[in-house]
Structures are given as structure tokens and as C-alpha cells.
SEKE-846316 format. One record per residue (C-alpha): residue number from 1; x, y, z; residue in three letters. Coordinates in Angstrom, 3 decimals. Each point is the difference from the previous one (the first is absolute). Layout:
PT    n      east     north        up  res
PT  NUM         X         Y         Z  ALA
...
//
This chain:
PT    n      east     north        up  res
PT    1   -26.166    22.270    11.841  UNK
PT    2    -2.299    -0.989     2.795  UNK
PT    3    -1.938    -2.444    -2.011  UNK
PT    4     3.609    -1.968    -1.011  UNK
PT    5     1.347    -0.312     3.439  UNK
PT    6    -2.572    -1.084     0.894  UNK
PT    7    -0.732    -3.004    -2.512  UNK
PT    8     4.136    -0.277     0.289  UNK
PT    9    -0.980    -0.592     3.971  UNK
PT   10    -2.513    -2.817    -0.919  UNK
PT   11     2.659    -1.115    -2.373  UNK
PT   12     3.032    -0.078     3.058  UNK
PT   13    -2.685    -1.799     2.416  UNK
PT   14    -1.747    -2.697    -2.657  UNK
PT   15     3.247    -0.811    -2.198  UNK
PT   16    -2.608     0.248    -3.163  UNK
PT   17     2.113     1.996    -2.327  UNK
PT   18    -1.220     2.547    -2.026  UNK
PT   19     2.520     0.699    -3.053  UNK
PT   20    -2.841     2.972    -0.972  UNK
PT   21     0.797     1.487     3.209  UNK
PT   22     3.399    -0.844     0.554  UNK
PT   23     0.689     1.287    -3.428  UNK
PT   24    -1.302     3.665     1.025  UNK
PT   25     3.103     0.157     2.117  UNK
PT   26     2.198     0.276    -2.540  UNK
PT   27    -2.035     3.387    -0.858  UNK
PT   28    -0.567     1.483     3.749  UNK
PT   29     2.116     3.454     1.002  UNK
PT   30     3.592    -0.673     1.904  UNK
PT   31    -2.157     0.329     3.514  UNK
PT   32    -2.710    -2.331    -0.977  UNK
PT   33     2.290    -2.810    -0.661  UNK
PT   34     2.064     0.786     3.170  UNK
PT   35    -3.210    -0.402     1.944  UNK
PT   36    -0.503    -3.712    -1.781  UNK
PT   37     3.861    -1.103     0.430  UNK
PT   38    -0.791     0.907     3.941  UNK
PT   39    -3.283    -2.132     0.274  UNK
PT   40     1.808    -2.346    -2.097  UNK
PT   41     3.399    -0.895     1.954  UNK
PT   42    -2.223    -1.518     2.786  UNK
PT   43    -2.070    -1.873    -2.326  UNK
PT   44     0.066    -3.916     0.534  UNK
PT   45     2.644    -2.272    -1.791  UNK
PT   46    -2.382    -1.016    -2.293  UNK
PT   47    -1.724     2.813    -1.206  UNK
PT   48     2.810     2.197    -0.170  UNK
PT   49     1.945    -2.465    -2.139  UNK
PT   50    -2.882    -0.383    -2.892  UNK
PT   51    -0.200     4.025     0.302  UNK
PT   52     3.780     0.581    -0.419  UNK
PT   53     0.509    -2.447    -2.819  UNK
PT   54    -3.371     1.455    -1.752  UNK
PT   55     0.939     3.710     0.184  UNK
PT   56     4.590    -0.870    -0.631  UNK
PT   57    -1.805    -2.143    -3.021  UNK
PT   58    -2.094     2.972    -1.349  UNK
PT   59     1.686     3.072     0.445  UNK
PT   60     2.761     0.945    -2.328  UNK
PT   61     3.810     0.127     1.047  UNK
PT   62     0.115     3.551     0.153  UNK
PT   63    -3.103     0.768     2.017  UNK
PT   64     0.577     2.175     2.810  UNK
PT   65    -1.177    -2.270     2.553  UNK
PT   66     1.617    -3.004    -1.112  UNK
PT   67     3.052     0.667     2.450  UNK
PT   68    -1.922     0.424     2.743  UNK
PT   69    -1.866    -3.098    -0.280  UNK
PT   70     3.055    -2.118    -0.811  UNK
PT   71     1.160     1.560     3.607  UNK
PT   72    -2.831    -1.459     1.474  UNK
PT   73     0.344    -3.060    -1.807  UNK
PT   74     3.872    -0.582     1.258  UNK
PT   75    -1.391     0.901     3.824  UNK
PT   76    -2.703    -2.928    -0.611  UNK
PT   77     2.713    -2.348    -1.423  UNK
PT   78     2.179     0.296     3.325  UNK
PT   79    -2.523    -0.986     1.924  UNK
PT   80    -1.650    -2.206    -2.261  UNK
PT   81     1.795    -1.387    -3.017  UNK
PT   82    -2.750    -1.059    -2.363  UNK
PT   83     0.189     4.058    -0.540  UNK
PT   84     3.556    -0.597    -1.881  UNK
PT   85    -1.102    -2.055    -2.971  UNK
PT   86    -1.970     3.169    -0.813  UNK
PT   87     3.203     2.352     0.298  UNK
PT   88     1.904    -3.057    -2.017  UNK
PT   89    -2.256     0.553    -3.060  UNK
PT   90     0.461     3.800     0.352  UNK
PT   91     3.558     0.539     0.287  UNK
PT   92     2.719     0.246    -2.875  UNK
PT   93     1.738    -3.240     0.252  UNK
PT   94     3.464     2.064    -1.127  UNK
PT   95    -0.394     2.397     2.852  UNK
PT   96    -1.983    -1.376     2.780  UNK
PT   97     0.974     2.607     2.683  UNK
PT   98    -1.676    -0.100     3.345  UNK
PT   99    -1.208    -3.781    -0.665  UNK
PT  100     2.839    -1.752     0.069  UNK
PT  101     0.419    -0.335     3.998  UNK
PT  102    -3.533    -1.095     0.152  UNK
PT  103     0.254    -2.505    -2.306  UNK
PT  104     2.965    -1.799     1.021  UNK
PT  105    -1.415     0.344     3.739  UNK
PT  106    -3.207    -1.583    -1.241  UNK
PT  107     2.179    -2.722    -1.900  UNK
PT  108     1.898    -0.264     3.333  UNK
PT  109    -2.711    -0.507     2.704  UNK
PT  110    -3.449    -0.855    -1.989  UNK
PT  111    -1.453    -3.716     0.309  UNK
PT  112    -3.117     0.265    -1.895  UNK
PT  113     1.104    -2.055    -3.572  UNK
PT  114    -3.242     1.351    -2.303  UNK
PT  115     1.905     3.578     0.993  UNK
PT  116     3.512    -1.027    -0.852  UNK
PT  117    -1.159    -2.109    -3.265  UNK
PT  118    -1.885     3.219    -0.821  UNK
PT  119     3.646     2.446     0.661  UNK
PT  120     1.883    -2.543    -1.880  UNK
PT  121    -2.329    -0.055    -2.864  UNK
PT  122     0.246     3.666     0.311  UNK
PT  123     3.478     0.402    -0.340  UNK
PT  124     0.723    -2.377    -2.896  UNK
PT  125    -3.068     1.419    -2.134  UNK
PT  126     2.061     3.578     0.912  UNK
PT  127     3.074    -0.611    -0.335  UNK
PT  128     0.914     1.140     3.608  UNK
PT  129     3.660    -1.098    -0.422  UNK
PT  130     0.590     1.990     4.012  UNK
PT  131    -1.903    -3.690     1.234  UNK
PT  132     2.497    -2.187    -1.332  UNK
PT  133     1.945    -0.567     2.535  UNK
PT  134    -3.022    -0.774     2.644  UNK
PT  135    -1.800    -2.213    -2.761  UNK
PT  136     2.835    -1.771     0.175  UNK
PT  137    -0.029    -0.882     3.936  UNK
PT  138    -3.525    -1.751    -0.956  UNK
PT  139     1.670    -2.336    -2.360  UNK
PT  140     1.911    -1.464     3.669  UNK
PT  141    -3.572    -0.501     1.619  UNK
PT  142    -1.171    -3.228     0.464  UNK
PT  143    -3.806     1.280    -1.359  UNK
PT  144     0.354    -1.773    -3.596  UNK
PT  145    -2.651     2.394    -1.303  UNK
PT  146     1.477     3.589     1.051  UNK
PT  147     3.398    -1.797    -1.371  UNK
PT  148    -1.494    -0.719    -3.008  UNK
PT  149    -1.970     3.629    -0.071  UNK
PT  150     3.544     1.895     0.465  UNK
PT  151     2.004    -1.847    -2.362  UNK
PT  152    -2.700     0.494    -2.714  UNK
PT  153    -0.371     4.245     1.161  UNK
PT  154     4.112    -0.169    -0.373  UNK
PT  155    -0.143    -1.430    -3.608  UNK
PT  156    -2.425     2.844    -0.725  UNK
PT  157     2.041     2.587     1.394  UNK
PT  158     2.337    -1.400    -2.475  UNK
PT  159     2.727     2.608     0.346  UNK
PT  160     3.919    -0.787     0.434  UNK
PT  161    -0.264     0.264     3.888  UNK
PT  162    -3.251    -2.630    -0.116  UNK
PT  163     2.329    -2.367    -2.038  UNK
PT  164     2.982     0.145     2.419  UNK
PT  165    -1.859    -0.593     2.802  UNK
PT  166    -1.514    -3.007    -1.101  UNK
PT  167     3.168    -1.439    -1.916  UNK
PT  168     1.393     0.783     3.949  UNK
PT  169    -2.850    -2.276     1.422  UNK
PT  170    -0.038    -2.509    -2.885  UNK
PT  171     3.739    -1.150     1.733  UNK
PT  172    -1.509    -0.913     3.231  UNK
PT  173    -2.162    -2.994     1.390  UNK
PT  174    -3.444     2.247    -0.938  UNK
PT  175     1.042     0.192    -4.108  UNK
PT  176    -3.425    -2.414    -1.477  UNK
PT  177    -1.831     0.139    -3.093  UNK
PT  178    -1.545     3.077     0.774  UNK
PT  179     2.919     1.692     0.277  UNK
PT  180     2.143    -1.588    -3.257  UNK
PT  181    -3.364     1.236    -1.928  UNK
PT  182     0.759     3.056     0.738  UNK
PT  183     3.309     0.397    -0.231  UNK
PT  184    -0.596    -1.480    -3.456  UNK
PT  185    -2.685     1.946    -1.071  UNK
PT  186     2.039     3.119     0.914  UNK
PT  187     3.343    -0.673    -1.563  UNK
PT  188    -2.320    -1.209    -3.416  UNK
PT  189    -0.995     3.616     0.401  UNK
PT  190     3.247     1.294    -0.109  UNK
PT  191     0.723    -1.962    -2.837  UNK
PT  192    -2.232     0.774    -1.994  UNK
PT  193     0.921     1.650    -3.357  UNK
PT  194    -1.224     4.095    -0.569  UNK
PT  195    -2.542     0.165    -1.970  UNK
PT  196     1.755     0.693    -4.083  UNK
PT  197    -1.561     3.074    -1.456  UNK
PT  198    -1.743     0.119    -3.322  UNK
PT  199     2.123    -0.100    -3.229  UNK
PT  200    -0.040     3.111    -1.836  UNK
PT  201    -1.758    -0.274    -3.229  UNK
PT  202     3.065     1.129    -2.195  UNK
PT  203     3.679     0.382     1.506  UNK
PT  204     1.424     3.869    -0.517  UNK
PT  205     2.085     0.447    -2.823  UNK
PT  206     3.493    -0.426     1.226  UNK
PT  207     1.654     3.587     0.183  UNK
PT  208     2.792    -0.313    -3.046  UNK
PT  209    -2.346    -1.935    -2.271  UNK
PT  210    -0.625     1.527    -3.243  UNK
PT  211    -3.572     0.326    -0.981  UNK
PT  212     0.995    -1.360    -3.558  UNK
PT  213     1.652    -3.204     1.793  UNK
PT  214    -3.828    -1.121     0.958  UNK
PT  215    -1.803     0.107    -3.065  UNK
PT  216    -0.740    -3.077    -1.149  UNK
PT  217     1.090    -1.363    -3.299  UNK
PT  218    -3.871     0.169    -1.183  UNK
PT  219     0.082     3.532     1.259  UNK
PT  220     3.121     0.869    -2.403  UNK
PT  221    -1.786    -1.728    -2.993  UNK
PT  222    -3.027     2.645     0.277  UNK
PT  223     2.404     2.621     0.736  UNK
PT  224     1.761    -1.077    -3.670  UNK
PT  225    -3.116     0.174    -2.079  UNK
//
């Protein structure tokens, strides 16, 4: 234990990660990790981003320590909210719980555009369908390139509430190509035919039908001789 905090202390004050180390975590007792979590909350921005995303990339869903560390992760992202686009790619789209404030807050208030291309991108390649509605507000921007970024997250969405919305905004002065694409892309969608399951190889006798009814006329020539 000694000798791991303390290469995970050269690790917090370099920012050289060390996925050999950082992967011993994942094995330490319940008190061990509780010690790293504490030396880690006040780790810099930096190095406690790369050591989050490492260890929420590595461990498995169910590992113990997982919700402890996606705690941490959420107090990070209020403060700071590069920290959300790694609670983005671990949450269940269908049921994104104690996310959904912080996301539309982050939607709300941040100005950084790598960030929000990065959420919208995100979102569409997700399916979070609970960011419709504030993808949509981008599409009234005047930034032509987080426009362009939300309509396209929207058409890959792609669910009935995505298509609404942008049939809404298609009747008003922002509807462009961008948009029409989409809206036709997504109604092709819906158009589109299931696909037809295999024939069967031979159709089932139909119940009624006599057995002699389906020999052939061949067959009743051998069956004379």
C-alpha cells in the first residue's frame, strides 16, 4: 500500500499517468481506495480528469467503487464542466437520473463551443432524447456552426419528439438546408418498409387437404404399377 500511494502521489503532482498503477485501484480493500478518492478530490483539473476517465473507462459497471467515483466525478462537473462529458458517456441515455439538471445548466450557461460541439455530439451518438428541447434553442443562435452541430445531434436522436421539434422550427425564419435534410432524412426513415422475412421453403399443408389430393399424377402412375 505504501509503495502505491506513493507512486499515485507522483502521479497527482506530475500528471504522468500510470494505467499499471492506476489499474491496482480497481483491486485495493474498501479503505485503500477511500484514502485515494480523498487525495484525489483536491487533485488539479487536469490530472484528475485523465484519472477519472482512465479508472470510469476500466473498471466494470458493477464494481464497487464505481459509484463513488461517479460522485466525485458529478462534484468536479459543477464546478468544472469538462467533468460532464465523462458522466455523458457513462450514464443510460433512457434513465439519466441525477444528470439531467447538470446538463441542461451546462447547455444553459456554458460558452466554450469545443465543449458544447462535444455534448451535442454526445447526445445524438446516444440518443439522449431528454436534450431535445435545449438542442433545439441552439438552432435560434446566430453561431452557424453550433446551429449546424444541433440540428445534425437532433436528426440523430431521430425519435418522434426530435422530428416535431424540428418540423416546429422548419416553419419559422431559421428552417435552411440543414434543417429540410433532416427533416427529410427522418421522415425517409419512417418510411421505410420492415424488413420481409424469409419465405418458407414449402407452405404447410392446408388443414382439410387430403393427403391423396397432392400426389402428383406421376406419383399415381407408380402407385398403379
Amino acid at each position: 500500500m505504501a509503495s502505491f500511494m506513493s507512486e499515485f502521489e507522483r502521479i497527482l503532482k506530475t500528471g504522468q499517468i500510470n494505467s499499471d498503477t492506476l489499474s491496482q485501484i480497481l483491486s485495493l480493500d474498501e479503505d485503500q481506495q477511500q484514502a485515494m478518492i480523498e487525495r484525489l478530490a483536491p487533485a488539479p483539473d487536469n490530472v484528475a480528469y485523465d484519472i477519472l476517465f482512465f479508472l470510469m473507462n476500466t473498471m466494470e459497471p458493477t464494481h464497487p467503487l464505481r459509484p463513488r467515483l461517479y460522485q466525485l466525478t458529478m462534484d468536479r462537473a459543477h464546478i468544472n464542466f469538462k467533468f460532464s462529458m465523462i458522466l455523458i458517456n457513462h450514464t443510460n441515455p433512457d434513465h439519466p437520473g441525477p444528470i439531467t439538471h447538470l446538463i441542461k445548466h451546462i447547455l444553459s450557461k456554458e460558452t466554450d463551443k469545443a465543449l458544447l460541439k462535444d455534448i451535442f455530439r454526445a447526445a445524438g451518438r446516444l440518443g439522449m432524447e431528454f436534450l431535445v428541447d435545449d438542442l433545439a434553442e441552439f438552432v435560434f443562435y446566430d453561431d452557424s456552426e453550433l446551429r449546424r452541430e444541433a440540428v445534425t445531434a437532433m436528426e440523430r436522436i431521430g425519435t418522434n419528439k426530435a422530428l416535431h421539434r424540428l418540423e416546429k422550427i422548419a416553419q419559422t425564419d431559421k428552417c435552411d438546408s440543414d434543417i429540410l435534410n433532416a427533416l427529410t432524412f427522418l421522415k425517409g426513415k419512417q418510411k421505410m418498409p420492415p424488413v420481409s422475412q424469409p419465405r418458407e421453403k414449402a407452405k404447410k399443408i392446408e388443414s382439410g387437404t387430403k393427403v391423396k389430393d397432392l400426389i402428383t399424377p406421376a406419383q399415381n402412375a407408380q402407385n398403379d404399377c
